[in-house]
C-alpha positions in Angstrom: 18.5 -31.5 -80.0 17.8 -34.0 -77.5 21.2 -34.7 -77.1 22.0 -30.7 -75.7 18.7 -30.8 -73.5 20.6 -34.4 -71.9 23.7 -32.1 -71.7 21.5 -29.0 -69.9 19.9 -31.2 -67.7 23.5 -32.9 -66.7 25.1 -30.1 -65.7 22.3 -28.9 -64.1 22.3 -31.8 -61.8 26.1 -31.5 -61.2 25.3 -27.9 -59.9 22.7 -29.0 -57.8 24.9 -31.9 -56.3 27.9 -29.7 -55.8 25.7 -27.4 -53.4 24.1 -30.4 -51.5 27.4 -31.6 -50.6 28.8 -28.0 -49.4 28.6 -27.5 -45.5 26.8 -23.6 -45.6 27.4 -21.9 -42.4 24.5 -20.7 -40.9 26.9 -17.7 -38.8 27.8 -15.9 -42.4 26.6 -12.5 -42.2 26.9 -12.2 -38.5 29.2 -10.2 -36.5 33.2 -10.5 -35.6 34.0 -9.6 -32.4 37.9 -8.1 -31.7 39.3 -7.2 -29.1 42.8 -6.7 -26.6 43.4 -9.2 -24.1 46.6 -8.7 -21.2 48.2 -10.6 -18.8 48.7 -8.0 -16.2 52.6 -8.7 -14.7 53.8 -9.9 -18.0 54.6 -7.9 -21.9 53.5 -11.3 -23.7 50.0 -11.5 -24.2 49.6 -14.9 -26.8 48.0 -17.8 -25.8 44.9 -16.2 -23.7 42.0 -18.2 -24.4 38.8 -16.2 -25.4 35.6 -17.3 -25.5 31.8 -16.2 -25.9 29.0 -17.6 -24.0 25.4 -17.1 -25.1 22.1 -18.5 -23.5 21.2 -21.2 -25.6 17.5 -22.2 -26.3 16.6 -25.2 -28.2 15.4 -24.8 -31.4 15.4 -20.8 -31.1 19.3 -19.5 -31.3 20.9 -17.6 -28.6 17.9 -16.0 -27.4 18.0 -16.9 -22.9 15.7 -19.3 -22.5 17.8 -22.5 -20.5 21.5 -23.1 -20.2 24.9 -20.8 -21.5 26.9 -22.4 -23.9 30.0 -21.3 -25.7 29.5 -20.5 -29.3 33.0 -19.7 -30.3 36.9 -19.4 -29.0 40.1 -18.2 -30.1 43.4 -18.1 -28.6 45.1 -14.3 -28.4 48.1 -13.2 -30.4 51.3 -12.0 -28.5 50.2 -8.5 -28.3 47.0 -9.9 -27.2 44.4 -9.3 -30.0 42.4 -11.5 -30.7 38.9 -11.9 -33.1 36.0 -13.6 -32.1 33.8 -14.1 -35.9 30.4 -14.8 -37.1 28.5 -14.1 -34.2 24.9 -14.2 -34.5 22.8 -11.3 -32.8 22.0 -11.5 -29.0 23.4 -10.8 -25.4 27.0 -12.8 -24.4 29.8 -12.5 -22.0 33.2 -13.0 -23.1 35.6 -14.3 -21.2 39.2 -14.2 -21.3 41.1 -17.0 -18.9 44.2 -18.4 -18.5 45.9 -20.9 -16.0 47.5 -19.1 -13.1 45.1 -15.9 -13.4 41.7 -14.7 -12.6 39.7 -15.0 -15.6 37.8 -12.2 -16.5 34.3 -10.7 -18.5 32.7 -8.7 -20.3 29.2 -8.4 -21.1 28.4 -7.3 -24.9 24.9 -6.8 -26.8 25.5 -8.1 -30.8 23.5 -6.6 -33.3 23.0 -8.3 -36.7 25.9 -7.5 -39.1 28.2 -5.5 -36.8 31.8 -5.3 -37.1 32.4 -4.3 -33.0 35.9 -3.5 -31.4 35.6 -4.1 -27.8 36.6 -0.6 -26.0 37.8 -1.9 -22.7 40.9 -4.2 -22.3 40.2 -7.5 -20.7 42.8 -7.9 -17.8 44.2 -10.9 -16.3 45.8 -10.6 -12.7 47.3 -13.2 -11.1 45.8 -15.9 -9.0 45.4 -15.3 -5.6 43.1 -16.0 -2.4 39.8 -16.3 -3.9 36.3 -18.3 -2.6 33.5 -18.6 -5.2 29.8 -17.9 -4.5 26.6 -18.8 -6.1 23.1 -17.5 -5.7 19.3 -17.3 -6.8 17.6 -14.4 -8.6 14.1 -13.9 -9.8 11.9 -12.0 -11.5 9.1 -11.1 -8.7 6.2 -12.4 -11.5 7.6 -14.6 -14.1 8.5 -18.8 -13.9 11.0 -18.2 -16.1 13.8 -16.2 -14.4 16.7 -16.6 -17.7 18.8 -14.2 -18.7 19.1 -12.1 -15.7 22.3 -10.7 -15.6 24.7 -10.5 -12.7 27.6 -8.8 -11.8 30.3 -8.1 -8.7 31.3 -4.9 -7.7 33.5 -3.3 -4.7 30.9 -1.7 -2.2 32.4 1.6 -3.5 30.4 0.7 -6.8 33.7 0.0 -8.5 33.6 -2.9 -11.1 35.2 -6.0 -10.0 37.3 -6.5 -13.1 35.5 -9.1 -15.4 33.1 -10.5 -12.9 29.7 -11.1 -15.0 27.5 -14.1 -15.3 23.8 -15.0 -16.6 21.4 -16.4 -14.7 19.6 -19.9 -15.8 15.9 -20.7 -16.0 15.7 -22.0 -12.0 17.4 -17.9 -11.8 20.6 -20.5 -10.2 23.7 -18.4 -11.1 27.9 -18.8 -9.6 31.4 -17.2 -10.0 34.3 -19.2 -9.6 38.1 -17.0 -8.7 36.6 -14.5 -6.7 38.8 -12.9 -4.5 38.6 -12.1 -1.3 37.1 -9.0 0.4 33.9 -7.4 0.8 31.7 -6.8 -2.5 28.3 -5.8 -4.0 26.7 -8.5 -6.1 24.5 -6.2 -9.0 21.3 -8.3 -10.8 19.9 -6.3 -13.6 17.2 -7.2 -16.6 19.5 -6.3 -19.6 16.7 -5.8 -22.0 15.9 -3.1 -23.9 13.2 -0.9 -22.4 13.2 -3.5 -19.3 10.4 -2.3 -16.9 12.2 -4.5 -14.2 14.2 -2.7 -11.2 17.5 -4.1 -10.5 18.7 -5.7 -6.7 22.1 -6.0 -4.8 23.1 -8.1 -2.3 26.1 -7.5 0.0 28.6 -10.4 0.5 31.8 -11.1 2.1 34.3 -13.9 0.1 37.1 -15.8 2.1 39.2 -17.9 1.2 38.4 -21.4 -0.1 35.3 -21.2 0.8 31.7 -21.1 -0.7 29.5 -18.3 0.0 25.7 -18.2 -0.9 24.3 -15.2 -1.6 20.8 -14.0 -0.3 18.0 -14.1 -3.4 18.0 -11.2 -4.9 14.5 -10.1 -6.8 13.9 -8.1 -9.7 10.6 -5.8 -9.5 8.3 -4.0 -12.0 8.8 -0.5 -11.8 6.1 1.2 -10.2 3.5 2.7 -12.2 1.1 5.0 -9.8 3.1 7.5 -7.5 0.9 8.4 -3.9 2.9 11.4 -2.0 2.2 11.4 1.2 2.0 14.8 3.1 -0.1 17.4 4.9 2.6 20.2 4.7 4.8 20.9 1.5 8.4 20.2 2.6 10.7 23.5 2.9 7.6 25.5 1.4 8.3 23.4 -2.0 4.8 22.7 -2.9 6.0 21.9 -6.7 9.3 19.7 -6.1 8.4 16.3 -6.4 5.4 17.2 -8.7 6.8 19.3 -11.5 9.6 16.1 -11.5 6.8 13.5 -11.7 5.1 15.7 -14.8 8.6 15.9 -16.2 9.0 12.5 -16.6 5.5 11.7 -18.2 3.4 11.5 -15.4 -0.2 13.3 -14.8 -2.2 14.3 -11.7 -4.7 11.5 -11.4 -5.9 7.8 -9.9 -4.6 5.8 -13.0 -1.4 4.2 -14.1 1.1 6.9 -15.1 -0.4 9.4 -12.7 0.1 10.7 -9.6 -2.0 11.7 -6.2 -1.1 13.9 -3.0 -2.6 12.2 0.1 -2.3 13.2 3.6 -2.2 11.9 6.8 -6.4 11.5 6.9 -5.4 9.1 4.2 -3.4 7.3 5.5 -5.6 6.3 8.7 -8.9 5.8 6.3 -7.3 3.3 3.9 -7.1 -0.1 4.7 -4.2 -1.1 2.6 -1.9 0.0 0.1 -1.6 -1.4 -3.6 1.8 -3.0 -3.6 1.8 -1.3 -7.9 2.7 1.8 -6.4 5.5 4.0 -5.4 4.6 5.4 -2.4 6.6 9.4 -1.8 6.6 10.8 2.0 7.8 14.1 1.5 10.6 15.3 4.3 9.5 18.4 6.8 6.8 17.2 8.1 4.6 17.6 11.2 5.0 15.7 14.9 1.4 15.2 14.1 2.0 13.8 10.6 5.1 11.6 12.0 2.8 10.4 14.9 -0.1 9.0 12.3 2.8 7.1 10.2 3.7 5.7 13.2 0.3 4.5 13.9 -0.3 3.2 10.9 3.0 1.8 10.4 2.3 -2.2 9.8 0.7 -0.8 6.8 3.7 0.6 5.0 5.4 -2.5 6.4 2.9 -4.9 4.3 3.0 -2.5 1.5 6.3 -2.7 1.0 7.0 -6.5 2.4 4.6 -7.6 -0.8 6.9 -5.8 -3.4 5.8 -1.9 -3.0 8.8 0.5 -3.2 8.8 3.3 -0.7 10.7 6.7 -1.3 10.6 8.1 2.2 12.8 11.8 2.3 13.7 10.9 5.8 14.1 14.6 7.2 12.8 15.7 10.3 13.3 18.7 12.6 13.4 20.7 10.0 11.2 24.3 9.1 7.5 22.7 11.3 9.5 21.1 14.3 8.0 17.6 13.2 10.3 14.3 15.5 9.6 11.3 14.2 10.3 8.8 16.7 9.1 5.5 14.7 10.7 2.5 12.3 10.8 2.8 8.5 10.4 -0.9 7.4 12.1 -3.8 8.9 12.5 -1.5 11.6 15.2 0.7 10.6 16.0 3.8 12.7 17.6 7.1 12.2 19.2 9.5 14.8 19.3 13.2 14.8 22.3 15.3 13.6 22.7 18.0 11.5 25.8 17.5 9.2 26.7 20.4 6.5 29.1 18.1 5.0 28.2 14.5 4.0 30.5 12.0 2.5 29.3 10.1 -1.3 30.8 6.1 -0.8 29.1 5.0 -4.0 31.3 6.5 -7.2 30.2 3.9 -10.4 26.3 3.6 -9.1 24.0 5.5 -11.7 22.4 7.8 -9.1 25.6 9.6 -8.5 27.6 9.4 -11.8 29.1 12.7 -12.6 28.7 13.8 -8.6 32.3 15.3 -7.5 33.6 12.7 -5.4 36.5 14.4 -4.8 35.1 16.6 -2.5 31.9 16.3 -0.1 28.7 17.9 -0.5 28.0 20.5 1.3 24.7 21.8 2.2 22.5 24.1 4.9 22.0 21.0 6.2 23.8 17.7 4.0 21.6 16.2 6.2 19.4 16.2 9.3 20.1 12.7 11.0 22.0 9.3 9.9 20.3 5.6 9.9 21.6 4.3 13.0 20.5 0.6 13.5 21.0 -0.9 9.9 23.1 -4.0 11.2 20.8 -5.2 13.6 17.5 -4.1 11.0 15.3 -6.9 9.6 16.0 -5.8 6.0 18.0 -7.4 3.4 20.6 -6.2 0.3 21.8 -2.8 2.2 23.6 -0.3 -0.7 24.8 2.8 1.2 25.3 5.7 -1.1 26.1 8.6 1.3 27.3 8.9 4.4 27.6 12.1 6.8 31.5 13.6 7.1 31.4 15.6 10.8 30.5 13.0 13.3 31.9 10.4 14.7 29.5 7.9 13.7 29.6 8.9 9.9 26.2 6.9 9.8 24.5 6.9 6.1 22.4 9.5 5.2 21.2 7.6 1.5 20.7 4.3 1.7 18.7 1.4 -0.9 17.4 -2.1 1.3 15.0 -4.7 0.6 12.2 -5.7 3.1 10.4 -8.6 1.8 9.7 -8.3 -2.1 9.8 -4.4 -1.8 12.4 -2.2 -1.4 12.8 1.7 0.2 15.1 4.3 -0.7 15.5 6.7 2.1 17.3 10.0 2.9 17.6 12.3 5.5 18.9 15.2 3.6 16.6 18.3 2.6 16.2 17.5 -0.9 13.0 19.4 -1.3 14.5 22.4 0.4 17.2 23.0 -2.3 14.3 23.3 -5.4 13.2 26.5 -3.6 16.8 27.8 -1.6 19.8 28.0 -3.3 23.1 27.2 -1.3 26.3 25.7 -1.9 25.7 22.5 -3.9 21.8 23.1 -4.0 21.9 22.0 -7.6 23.6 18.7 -7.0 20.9 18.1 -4.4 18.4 19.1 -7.1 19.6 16.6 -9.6 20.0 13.6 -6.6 16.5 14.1 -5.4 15.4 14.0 -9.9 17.7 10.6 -10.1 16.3 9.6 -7.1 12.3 9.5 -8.4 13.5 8.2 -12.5 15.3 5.3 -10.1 12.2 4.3 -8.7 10.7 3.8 -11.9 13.5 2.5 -14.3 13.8 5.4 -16.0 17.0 6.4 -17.5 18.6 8.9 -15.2 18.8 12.5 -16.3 21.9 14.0 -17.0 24.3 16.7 -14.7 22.7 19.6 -16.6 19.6 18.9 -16.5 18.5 20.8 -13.7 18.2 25.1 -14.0 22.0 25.1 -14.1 25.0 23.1 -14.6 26.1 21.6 -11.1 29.1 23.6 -10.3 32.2 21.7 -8.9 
């Protein structure tokens, strides 16, 4: 008897050794990663080296907490697959790179157990001019600014092929090979349910050289809405309202709510909480205009300590209201009615599915055209639209930063269309919707989502 418990025990042991002494990789159960990689001016596609870079934090996986790191590479096969395995769950680029060629990225979310099949090629041009640039972004109330995510695009809004990065914990971030020409550096939270608004920053690359981009900040979305008017715009006295309400929001003085001021209001308060998003409704009176004016260093602090302003820039409109002062950081906007403005911004979120082959048309596309914007005290300029008939062709939409804040302004008749149908009232409609969900980091609603499908 003894001598089979000796035996049991033995080869119990022996079991117990042979596991201690096997390597057990922490990845299995993770996800693979395949995908197509190309050489753009050649049919054979082997030898690309992939790889996937995660923000490493010590002692707590690839959640972004300090520096990126690459947790796995491959090499691609001739026809340029290639498989990436055992990748644990968390945000990555992957990058695809090659001597002689502009490297390129993607950005890709992994979930536990995922087998994922990348759905966009990653192309590989050949090396040209290029300059490289490196920047600062931060998250207007945390230390730790990790984990942003940044990308280059054309100022059209067009994806410069591969161009992602993350930012560290300082929010330091660079691209290396970027060629030259004029782009659109992008800085978005990429969180799930991310309350933060994203930034841009305009920058020009030359050759060889080093270009630093200015800081770009990422802001809380703003959770009290003041409109500002003492006329409803185009006789809409529902338009921004009944959007607000759509979108979750309640007449009231608390978060998640909504109050219509007036011009009284603006001269008796002292200051403006820099939480809100402040709405001036277009159409309004000479007498309205003149009070802004007034009051105007308010709005300016407002905005300068991170407030977002929403300004519907249209004068001269149904009560004969001129406006003759400066939105923040002293921008200016000149008077002309143009039924036809131009979009210049295809990829950006607030016009996907807009017809960009055509312009938009409207009774007025606009009433006037920001006239001063490179000699403005304002940062990070995106122009979406811009008016077709003059000779200017001045932007009508625009996006800027003035301190920690930021405005969104336009001088077309948004309000106008909710009540008047004409031409492309319904794509104005859905613009002036996108324009309000922006503000607050809301996802943006749909093409159809307004009384009736936008016609093109």
């Amino acid at each position: 008897m003894k001598k089979y418990v000796y035996i049991f025990l033995l080869s119990i042991l022996s079991i117990l050794i042979l596991f201690s002494c096997q390597k057990i990789d922490p990845l299995l159960g993770n996800s693979n990663i395949s995908g197509i990689a190309n050489l753009n001016d050649s049919n054979n596609h082997e030898n690309i080296k992939v790889s996937i870079e995660g923000l490493e934090s010590e002692g707590e996986g690839f959640s972004p907490i300090d520096s990126i790191s690459v947790i796995g590479d491959t090499i691609s096969e001739k026809n340029g697959n290639f498989l990436l395995e055992n990748i644990p769950a968390g945000n990555y680029i992957i990058k695809a790179e090659k001597d002689g060629y502009f490297p390129t990225k993607q950005f890709i979310e992994v979930t536990d157990n995922s087998e994922i099949t990348l759905d966009n090629t990653l192309v590989l041009y050949p090396l040209g001019d290029y300059g490289t640039l490196n920047g600062n972004v931060k998250y207007i109330d945390k230390s730790d600014h990790t984990g942003i995510l940044l990308e280059i695009r054309t100022p059209e809004g067009e994806p410069l092929p591969g161009m992602y990065t993350f930012s560290d914990k300082n929010g330091d971030y660079s691209f290396d090979f970027v060629p030259i020409g004029n782009y659109v550096v992008y800085a978005h939270d990429p969180s799930k349910n991310s309350v933060y608004s994203a930034d841009a920053a305009p920058v020009l690359i030359e050759n060889s050289k080093n270009i630093i981009v200015p800081d770009l900040i990422l802001r809380k979305a703003a959770e009290h809405v003041v409109i500002f008017r003492d006329v409803s715009a185009w006789g809409a006295t529902e338009a921004i309202p009944n959007i607000l309400e759509d979108i979750g929001f309640t007449i009231g003085s608390g978060i998640h709510q909504y109050e219509i001021m007036s011009s009284t209001d603006i001269n008796n308060l002292n200051s403006f909480d820099s939480s809100w998003a402040i709405i001036i409704e277009g159409d309004q009176t000479t007498d309205f205009y003149d009070i802004y004016k007034t009051n105007s260093s308010k709005f300016d602090t407002f905005v300068e300590n991170g407030g977002t302003l929403f300004w519907i820039a249209c004068d001269n409109g149904w009560t004969g209201g001129d406006f003759t002062g400066t939105l923040p950081g002293n921008v200016t906007w000149r008077d002309y009615y143009d039924s036809y403005n131009d979009m210049v911004n295809e990829t950006h979120p607030l016009l996907e599915g807009f017809p960009f082959e055509r312009a938009l048309e409207g009774n007025y596309a606009s009433h006037g055209g920001f006239d001063n914007l490179d000699s403005a005290d304002i940062d990070n300029l995106v122009v979406f639209i811009k008016e077709k008939s003059s000779t200017e062709k001045y932007p009508t939409y625009i996006e800027y930063r003035y301190g920690d804040g930021r405005v969104v302004a336009s001088t077309s008749p948004l309000e106008f269309y909710v009540e008047n149908g004409y031409n492309d009232s319904d794509w104005y409609i859905l613009l002036l919707r996108r324009s309000i969900e922006y503000v607050f980091n809301l996802p943006l609603s749909s093409i159809n989502v307004v009384s009736q499908e936008p016609v093109e």
